[in-house]
C-alpha positions in Angstrom: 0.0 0.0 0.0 1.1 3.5 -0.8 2.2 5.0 2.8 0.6 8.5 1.0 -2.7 6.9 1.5 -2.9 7.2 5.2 -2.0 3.4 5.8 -0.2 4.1 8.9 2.6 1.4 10.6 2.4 3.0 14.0 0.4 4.3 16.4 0.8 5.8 19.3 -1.6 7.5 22.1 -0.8 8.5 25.9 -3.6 7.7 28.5 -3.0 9.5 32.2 -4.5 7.7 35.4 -3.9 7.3 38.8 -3.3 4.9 41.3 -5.7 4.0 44.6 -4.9 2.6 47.8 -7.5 -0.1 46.8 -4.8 -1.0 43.9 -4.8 -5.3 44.1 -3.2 -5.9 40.6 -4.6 -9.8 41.4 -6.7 -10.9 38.3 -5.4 -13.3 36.3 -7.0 -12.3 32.9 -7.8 -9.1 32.1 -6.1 -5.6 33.4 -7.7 -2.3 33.3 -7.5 1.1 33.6 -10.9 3.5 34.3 -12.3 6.6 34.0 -14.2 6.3 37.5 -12.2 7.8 40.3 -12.7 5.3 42.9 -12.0 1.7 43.7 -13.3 -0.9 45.4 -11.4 -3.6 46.6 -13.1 -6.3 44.7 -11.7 -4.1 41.3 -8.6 -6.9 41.3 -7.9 -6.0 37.4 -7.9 -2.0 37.6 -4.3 -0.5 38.0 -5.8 3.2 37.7 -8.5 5.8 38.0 -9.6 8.6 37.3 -8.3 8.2 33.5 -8.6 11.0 30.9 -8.9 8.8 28.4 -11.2 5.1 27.7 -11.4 3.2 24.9 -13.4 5.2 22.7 -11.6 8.2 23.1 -8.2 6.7 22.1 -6.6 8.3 18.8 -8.6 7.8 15.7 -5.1 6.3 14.3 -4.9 4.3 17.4 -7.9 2.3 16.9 -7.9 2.2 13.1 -4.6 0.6 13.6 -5.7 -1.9 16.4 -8.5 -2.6 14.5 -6.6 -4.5 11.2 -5.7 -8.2 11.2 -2.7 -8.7 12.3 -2.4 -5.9 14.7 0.0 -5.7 17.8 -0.6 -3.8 21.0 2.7 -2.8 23.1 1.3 -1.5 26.3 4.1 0.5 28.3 2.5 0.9 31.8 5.5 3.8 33.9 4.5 5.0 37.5 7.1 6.2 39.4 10.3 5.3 37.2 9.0 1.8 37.0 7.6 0.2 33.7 6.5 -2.4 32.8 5.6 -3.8 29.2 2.1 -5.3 28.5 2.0 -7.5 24.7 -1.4 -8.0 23.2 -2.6 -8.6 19.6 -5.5 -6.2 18.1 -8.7 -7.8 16.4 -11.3 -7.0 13.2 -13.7 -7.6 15.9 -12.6 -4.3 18.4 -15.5 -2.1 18.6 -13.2 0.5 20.9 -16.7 2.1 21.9 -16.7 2.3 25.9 -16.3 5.3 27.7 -15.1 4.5 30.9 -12.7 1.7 30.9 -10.3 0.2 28.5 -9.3 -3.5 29.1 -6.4 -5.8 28.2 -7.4 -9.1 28.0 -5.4 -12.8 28.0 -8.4 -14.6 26.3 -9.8 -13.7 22.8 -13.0 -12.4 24.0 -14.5 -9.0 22.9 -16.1 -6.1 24.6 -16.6 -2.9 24.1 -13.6 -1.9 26.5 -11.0 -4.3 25.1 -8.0 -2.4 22.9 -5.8 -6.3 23.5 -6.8 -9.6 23.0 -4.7 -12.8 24.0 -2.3 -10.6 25.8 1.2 -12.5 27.4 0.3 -10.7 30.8 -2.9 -9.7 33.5 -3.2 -7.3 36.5 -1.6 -10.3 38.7 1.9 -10.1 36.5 2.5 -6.6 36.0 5.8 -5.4 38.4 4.9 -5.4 42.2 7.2 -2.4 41.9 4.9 -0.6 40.0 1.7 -1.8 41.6 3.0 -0.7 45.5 3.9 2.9 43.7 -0.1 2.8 42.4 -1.0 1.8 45.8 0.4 4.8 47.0 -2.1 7.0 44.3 0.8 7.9 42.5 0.5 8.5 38.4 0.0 5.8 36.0 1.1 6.5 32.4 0.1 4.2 29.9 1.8 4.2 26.4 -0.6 2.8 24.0 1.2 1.7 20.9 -0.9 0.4 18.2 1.6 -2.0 15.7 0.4 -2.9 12.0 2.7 -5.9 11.7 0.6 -6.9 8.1 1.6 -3.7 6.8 5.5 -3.9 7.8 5.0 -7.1 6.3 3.5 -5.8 2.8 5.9 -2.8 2.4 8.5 -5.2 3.0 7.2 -7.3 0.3 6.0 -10.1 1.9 2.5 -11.7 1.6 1.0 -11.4 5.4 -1.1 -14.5 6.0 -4.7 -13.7 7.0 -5.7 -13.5 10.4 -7.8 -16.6 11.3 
C-alpha cells in the first residue's frame, strides 16, 4: 500500500491515570484502567483511576490501527520510574466504543472496553514495583502503541497470512 494513503505502521496515544490505595493488581485475565475515580477492593484488574482517556476516546489512528488483522498492541504501563511492558494482539472484531474503561485481556473475548486480545500478561503479572507505587495514588502513564505488523510485512514485500 502507498504510505501516501494514510495506511499508517504506528500508532501511538498517551492515557494519564492514577493509582488508589485499593490497587490489588490480582486478576489473572484481564487488566484495566478506568475513567471512575474510585475503587473498590473487589476491582482486582484496575491498576488506575480517574483516566482521561477510555477506549473510545483513544486516537482515531490508534484504533484504526488496532483494528486491522494482524495488529499488535505494546502497552508500556510507567509510575514512578518503573515500567513495565504489556504485549497484546488487536482484532477486526474491536468495537473501541466504551467510555469508561479500557481493558487488556489474556483470552480472545471482545467487549466494548478491550484495545488487547490474548495478551502475554494480566493485572496479577504486572511489576509489584509498579503496583506498590499505584497503591500509593501515584500517576500511571500508559503508552498505547498500536503495531500494523501486516503492513511492515506488505511494504517489505511479503504476503501477510490472513488473520484466522
Amino acid at each position: 500500500m502507498n504510505p501516501s494513503k494514510g495506511c499508517a505502521l504506528i500508532a501511538v496515544d498517551v492515557v494519564r491515570a492514577r493509582g488508589h490505595r485499593n490497587v490489588r493488581a490480582l486478576h489473572r485475565t484481564t487488566l484495566e484502567i478506568t475513567r471512575d475515580d474510585y475503587l473498590t477492593p473487589r476491582g482486582d484488574c484496575i491498576l488506575g483511576v480517574s483516566a482521561d482517556k477510555a477506549a473510545a476516546h483513544l486516537s482515531r489512528e490508534v484504533r484504526e490501527v488496532l483494528r486491522r488483522p494482524l495488529s499488535v498492541l505494546v502497552l508500556v504501563l510507567e509510575s514512578g520510574g518503573v515500567r513495565d511492558v504489556v504485549l497484546a494482539q488487536g482484532s477486526e472484531r474491536l468495537s473501541l466504543s466504551d467510555e469508561r474503561r479500557i481493558v487488556v485481556r489474556r483470552s480472545s473475548y471482545v467487549a466494548g472496553d478491550t484495545i488487547g486480545v490474548r495478551a502475554n500478561k494480566a493485572a496479577v503479572d504486572i511489576d509489584r514495583r509498579l503496583v506498590e507505587r499505584l497503591r500509593r495514588g501515584e500517576e500511571l502513564v500508559a503508552y498505547v502503541i498500536a503495531l500494523d505488523i501486516g503492513e511492515v510485512l506488505r511494504r517489505a514485500g511479503y504476503e501477510a497470512p490472513s488473520e484466522g
